[in-house]
Backbone as a ProteinNet text record, in pm:
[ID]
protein_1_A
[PRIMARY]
XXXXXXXXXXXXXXXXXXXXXXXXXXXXXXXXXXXXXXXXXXXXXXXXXXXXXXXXXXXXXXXXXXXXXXXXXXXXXXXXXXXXXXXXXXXXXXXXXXXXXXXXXXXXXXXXXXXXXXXXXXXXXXXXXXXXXXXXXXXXX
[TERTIARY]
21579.5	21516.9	21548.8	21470.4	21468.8	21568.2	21646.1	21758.2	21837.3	21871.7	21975.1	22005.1	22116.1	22154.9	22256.1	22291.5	22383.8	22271.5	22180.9	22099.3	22112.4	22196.7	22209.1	22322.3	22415.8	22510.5	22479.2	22376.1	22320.2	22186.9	22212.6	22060.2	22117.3	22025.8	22038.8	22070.9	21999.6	22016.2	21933.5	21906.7	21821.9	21861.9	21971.1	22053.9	22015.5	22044.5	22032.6	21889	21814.1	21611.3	21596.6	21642.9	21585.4	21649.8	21760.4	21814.6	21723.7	21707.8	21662.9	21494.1	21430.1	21289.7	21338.6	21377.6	21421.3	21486.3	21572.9	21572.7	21441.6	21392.8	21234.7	21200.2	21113.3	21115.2	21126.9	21229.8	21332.6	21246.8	21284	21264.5	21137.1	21023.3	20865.7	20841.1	20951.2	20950.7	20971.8	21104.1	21165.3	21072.5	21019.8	20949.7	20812.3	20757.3	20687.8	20710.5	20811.7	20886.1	20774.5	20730.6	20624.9	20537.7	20464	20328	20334.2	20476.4	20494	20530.1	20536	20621.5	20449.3	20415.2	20213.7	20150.2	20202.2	20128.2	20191.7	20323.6	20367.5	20528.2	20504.1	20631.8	20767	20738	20868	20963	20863	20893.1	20991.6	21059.2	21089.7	21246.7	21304	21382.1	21547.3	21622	21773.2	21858.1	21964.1	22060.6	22196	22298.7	22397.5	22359.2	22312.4	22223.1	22160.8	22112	21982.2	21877.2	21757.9	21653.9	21574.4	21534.8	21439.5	21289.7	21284.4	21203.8	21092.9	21089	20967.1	20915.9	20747.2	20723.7	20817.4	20831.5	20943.5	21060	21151.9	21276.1	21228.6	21139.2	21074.2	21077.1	20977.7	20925.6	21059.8	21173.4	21267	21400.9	21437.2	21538.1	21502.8	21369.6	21338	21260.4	21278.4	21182.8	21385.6	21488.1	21605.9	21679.7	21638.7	21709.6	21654.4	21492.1	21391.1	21436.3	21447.1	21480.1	21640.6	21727.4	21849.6	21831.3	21691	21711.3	21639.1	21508.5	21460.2	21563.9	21630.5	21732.5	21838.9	21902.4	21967	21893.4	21760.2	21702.9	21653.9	21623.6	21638.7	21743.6	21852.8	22012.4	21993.3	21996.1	22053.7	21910.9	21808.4	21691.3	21701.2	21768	21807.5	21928.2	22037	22134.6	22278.6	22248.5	22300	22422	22539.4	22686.5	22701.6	22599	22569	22547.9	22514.2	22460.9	22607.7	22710.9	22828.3	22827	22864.4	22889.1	22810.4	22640.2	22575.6	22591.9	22624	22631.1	22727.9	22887.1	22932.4	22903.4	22887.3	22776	22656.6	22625	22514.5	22622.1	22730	22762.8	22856.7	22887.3	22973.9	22856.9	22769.3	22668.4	22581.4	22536.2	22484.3	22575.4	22644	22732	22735.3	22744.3	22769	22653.3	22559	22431	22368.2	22404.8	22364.8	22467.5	22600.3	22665	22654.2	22653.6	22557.3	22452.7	22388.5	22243.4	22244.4	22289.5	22299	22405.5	22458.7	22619.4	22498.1	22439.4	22347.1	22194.4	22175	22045.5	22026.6	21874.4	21873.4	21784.5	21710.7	21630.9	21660	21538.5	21593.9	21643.2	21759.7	21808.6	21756.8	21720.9	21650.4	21788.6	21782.7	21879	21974.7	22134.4	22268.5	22196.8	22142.1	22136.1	22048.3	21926.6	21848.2	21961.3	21995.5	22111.2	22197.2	22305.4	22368.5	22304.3	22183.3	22092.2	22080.3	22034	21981.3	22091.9	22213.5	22307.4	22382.5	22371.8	22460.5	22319.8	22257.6	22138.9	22181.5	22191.2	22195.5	22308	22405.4	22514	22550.7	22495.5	22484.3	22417.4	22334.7	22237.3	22314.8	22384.4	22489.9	22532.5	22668.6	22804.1	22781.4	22767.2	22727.5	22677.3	22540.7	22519.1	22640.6	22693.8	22834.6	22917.4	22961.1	23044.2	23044.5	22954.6	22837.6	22844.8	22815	22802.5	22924.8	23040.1	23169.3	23190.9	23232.9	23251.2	23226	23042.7	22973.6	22985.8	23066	23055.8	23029.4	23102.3	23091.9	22947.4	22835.3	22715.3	22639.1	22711.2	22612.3	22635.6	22525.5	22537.3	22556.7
-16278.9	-16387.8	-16519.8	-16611	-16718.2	-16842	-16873.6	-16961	-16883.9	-16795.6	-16719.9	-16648.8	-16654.4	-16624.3	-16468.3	-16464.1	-16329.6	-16288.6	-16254.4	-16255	-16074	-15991.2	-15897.2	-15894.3	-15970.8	-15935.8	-15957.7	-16031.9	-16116.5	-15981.5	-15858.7	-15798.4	-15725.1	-15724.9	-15711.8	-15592.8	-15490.7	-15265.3	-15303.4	-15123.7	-15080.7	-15134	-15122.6	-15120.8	-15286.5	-15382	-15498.2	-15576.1	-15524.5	-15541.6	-15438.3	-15360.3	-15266.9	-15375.7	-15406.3	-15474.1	-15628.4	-15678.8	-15840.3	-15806.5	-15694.7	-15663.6	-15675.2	-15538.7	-15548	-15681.7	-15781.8	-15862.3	-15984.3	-15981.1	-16046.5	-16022.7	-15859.5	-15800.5	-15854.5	-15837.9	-15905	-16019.1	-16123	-16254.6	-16214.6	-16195.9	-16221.8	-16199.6	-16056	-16028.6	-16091.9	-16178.1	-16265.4	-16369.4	-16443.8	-16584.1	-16516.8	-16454	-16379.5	-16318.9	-16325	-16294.1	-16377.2	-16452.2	-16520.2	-16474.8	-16415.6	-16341.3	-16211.5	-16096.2	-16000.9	-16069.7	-16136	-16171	-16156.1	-16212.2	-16273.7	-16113	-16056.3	-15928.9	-15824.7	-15806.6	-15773.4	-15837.1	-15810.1	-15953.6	-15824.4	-15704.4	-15673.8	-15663.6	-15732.3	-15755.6	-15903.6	-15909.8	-15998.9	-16013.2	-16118.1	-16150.1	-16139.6	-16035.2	-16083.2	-16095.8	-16213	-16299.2	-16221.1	-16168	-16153.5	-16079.2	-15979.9	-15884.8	-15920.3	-16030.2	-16071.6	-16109.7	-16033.1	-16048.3	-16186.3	-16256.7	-16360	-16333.4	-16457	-16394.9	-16488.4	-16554	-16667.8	-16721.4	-16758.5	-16766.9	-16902	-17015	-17064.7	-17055.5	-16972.1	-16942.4	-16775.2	-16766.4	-16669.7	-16761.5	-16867.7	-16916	-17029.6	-17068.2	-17175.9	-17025.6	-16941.2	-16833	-16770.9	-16678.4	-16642.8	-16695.6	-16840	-16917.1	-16950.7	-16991	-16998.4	-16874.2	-16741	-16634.3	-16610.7	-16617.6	-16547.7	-16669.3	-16802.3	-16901.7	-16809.9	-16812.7	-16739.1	-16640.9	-16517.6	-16363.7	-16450	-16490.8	-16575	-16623.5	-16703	-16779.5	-16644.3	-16585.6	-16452.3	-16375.1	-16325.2	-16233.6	-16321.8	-16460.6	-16484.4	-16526.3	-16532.2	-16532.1	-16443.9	-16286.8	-16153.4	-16129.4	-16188.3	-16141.2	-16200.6	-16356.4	-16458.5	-16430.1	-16341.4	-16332.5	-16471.5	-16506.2	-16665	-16653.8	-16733.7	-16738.3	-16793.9	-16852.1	-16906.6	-16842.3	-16673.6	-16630.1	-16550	-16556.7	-16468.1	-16508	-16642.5	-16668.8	-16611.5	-16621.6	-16535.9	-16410.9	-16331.8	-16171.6	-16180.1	-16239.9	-16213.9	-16273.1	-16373.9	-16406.6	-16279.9	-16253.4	-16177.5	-16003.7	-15958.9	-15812.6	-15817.7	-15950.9	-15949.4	-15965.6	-16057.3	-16052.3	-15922.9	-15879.8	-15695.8	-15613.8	-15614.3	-15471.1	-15531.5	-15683.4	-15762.8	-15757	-15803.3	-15780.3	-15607.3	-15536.9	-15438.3	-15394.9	-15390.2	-15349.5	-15401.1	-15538.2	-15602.6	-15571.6	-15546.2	-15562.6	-15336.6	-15273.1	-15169.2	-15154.1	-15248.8	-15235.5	-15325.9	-15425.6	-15481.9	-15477.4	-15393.1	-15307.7	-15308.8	-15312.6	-15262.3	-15172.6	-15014.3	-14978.5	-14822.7	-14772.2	-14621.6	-14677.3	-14591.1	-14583.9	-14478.9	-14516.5	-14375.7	-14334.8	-14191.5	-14105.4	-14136.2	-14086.1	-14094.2	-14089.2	-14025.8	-13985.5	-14036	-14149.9	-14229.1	-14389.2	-14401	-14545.2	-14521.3	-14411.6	-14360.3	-14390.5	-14324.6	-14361.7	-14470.3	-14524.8	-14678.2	-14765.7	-14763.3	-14783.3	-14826.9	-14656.8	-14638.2	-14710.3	-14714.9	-14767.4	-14922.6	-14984.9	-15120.1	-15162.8	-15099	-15164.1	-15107.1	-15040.4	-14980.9	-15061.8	-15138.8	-15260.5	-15385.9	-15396.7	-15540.3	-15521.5	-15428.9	-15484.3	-15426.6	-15331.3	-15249.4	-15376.7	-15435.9	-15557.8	-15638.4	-15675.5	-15737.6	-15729.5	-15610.7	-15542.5	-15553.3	-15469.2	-15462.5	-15632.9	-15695.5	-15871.7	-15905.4	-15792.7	-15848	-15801.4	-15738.7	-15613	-15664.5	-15674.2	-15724.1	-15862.1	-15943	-16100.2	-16194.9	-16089.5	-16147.5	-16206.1	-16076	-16058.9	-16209	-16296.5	-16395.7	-16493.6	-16594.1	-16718.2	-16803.4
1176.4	1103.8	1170.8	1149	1274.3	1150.5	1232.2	1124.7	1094.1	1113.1	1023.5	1150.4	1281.3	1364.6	1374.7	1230.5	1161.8	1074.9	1069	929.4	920.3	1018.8	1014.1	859	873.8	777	663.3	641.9	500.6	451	523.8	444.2	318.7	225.9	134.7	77.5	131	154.2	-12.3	-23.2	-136.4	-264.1	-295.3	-402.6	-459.7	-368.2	-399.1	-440.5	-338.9	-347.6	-462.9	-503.1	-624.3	-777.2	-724.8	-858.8	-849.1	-725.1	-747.2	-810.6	-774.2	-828.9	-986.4	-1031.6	-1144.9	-1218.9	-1189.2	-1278.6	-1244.7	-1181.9	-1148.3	-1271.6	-1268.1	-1364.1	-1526.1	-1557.3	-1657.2	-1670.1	-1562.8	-1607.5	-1680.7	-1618.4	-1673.9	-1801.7	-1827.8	-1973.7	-2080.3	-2034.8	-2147.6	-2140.8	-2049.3	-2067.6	-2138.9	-2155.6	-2169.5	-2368.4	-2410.1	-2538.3	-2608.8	-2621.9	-2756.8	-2770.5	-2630.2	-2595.8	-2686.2	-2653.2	-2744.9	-2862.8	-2907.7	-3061.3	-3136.3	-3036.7	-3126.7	-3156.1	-3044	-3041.7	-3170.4	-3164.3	-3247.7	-3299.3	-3410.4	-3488.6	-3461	-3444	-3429.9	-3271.2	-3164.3	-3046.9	-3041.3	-2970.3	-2948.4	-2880.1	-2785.9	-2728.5	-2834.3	-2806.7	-2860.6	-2819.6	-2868.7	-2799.8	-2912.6	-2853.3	-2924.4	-3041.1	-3045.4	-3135.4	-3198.6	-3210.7	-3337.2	-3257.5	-3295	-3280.2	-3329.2	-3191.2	-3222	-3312.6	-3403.6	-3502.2	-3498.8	-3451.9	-3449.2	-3299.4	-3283.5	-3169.3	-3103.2	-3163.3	-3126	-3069.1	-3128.8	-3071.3	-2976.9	-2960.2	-2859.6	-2769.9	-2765.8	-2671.4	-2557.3	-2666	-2621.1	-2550.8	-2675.7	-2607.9	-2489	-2526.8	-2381.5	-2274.1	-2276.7	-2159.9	-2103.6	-2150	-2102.1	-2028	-2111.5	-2076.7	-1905.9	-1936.8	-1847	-1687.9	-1726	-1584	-1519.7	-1634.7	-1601	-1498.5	-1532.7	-1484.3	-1345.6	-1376.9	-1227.5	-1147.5	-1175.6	-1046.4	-1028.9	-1063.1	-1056.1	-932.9	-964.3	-876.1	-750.7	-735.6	-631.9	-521.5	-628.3	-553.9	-514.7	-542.2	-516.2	-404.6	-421.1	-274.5	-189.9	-205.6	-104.4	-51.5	-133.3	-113.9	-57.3	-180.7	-155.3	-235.4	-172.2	-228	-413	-449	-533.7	-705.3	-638	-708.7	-819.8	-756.5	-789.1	-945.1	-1023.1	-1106.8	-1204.1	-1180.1	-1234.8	-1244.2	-1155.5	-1181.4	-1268.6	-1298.7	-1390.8	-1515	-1508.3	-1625.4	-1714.3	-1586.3	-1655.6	-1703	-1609.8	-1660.3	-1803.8	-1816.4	-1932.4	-2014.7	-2046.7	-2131	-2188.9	-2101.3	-2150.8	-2231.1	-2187.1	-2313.3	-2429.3	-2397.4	-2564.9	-2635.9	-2519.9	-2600.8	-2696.4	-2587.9	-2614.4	-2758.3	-2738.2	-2841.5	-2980.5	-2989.5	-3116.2	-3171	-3085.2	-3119.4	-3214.1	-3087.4	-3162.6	-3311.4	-3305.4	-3447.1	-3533.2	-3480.9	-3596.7	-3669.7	-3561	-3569.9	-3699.4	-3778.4	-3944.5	-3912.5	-3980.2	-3955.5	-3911.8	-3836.2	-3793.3	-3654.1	-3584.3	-3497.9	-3362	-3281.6	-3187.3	-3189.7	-3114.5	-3106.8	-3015.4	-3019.2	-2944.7	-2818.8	-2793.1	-2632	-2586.4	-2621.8	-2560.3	-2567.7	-2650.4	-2647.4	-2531.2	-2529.4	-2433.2	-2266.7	-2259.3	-2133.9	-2164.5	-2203.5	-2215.7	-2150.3	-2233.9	-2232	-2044	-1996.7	-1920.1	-1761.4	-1801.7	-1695.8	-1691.7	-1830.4	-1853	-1755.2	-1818.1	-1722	-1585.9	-1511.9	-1413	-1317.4	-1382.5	-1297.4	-1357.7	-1457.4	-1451.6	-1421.2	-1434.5	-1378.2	-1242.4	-1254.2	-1116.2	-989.8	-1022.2	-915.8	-887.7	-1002.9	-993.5	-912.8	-905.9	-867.3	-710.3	-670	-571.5	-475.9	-563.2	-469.6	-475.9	-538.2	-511.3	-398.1	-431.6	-261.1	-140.2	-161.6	-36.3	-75.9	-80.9	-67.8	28.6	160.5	312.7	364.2	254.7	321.3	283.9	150.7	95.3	196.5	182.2	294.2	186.7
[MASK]
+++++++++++++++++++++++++++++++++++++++++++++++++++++++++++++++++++++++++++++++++++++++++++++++++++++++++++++++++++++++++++++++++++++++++++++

């Protein structure tokens, strides 16, 4: 790559382009949270297990969450030193989210073993990236 004289050490491998797609991904969804809220009222963006309930706090929570997952996935595709604080930011946030949201859940519950998957995917792509841009830290510019 022209400017980037090491740009060998800075590539990113599968693991990293599969996760920066995926929270891309992410982002569109969350900024995107009012669009499902309109469509259906039981869609919607949750922060610390409660479900956003109005196109409003759709539109303000996940237009914040969704810039978050955006600048994230272009740290981790840019692979920029910048991005570290975020990954832990973001792997401590998921389990919390997730664990709330399932302890506060009202309603039917899908089954142990789709949460479990759910679960073990979620944080497999947080902390896991985390982890991952720890390790490989050398590689960020």
């Amino acid at each position: 790559m022209a400017g980037y004289p090491d740009s060998e050490n800075h590539r990113r491998g599968a693991f990293l382009t599969a996760m920066a797609a995926l929270l891309a991904l992410a982002a569109v969804s969350d900024i995107t949270k009012p669009l499902q809220h309109l469509r259906a009222a039981h869609l919607g963006i949750v922060v610390l297990g409660v479900r956003m309930e109005s196109f409003f706090s759709n539109l303000v929570v996940g237009g914040a969450v969704g810039i978050f997952l955006a600048a994230y996935a272009y740290g981790v595709w840019t692979m920029q030193r910048w991005v570290m604080p975020l990954a832990v930011i973001y792997a401590f946030w998921v389990p919390v989210n997730l664990v709330l949201f399932w302890f506060m859940f009202v309603g039917d519950h899908p089954p142990v073993r789709f949460i479990v998957i759910y679960m073990a995917v979620a944080l497999t792509s947080s902390i896991g990236t985390a982890l991952y841009l720890a390790l490989h830290r050398d590689r960020l510019r």
